[in-house]
C-alpha positions in Angstrom: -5.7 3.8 18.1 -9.0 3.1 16.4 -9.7 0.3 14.0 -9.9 2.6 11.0 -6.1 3.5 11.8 -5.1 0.2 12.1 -6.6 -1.2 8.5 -5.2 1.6 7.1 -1.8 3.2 8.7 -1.7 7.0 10.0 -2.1 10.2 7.3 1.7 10.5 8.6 2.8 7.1 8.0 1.2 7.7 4.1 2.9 11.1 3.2 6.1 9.5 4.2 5.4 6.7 1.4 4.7 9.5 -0.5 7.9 11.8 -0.1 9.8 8.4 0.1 8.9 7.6 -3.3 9.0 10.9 -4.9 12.7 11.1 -3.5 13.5 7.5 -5.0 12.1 8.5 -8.8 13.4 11.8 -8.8 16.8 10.3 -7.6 16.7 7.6 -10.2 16.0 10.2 -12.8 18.4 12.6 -12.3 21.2 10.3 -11.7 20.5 8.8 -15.1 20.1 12.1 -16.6 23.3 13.4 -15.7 25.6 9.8 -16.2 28.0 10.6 -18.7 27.3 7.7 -20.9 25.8 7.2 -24.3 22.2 8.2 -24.6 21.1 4.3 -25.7 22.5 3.5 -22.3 20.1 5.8 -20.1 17.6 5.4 -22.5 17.8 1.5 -21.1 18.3 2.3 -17.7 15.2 5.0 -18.1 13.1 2.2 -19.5 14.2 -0.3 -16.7 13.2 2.4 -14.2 10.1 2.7 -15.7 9.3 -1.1 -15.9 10.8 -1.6 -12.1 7.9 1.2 -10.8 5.1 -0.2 -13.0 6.1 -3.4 -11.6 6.0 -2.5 -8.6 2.7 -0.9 -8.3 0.7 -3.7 -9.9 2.0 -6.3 -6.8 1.1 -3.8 -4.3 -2.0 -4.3 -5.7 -1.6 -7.8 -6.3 -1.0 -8.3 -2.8 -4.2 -5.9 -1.3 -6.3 -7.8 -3.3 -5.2 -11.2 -1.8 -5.4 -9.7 1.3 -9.0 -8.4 0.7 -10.6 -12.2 -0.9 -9.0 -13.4 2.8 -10.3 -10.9 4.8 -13.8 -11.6 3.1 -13.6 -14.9 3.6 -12.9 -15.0 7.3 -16.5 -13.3 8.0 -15.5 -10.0 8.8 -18.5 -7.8 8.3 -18.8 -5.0 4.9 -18.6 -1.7 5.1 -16.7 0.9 7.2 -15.4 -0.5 10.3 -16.6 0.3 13.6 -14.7 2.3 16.2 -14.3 0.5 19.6 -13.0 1.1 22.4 -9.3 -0.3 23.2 -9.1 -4.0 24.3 -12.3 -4.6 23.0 -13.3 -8.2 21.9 -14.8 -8.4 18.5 -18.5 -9.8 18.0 -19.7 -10.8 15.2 -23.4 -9.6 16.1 -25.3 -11.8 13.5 -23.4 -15.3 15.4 -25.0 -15.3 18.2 -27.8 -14.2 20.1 -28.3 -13.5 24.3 -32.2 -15.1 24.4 
């Protein structure tokens, strides 16, 4: 497993999310949909849904961000990250120097 996988899950582990989520709304909106209640009441649920997604995707975000300021701040060099080999230590190549 290279370092690129594990910042960023596998291609498998993301289409899962995907279909996950797709399954969840599409759910959600069809059992609204088809409830045999009054159309103000799934009109309120409908809106809830909506708010409980929106909400949802703006702490995701919230929470990568955090986790990118900490990252930042615990040195860890810019840019794409290097693919090593397993069990390798990490060196900061800037820290030190072998003279």
């Amino acid at each position: 497993m290279n370092a690129l996988t594990q910042l960023k899950g596998t291609t498998a582990f993301f289409i899962q999310a995907i279909i996950s989520f797709a399954v969840a709304v599409t759910a959600m909106v069809l059992g609204i949909a088809y409830m045999p209640a009054p159309v103000w009441i799934r009109a309120f649920l409908a809106l809830g849904g909506l708010y409980l997604i929106t909400s949802t995707f703006t702490l995701a975000k919230v929470i990568r961000d955090r986790q990118e300021a900490g990252s930042a701040l615990t040195g860890r060099p810019e840019g794409p990250p290097q693919v090593l080999p397993p069990n390798a230590p990490y060196v900061d190549p800037s820290s030190a120097s072998w003279s």
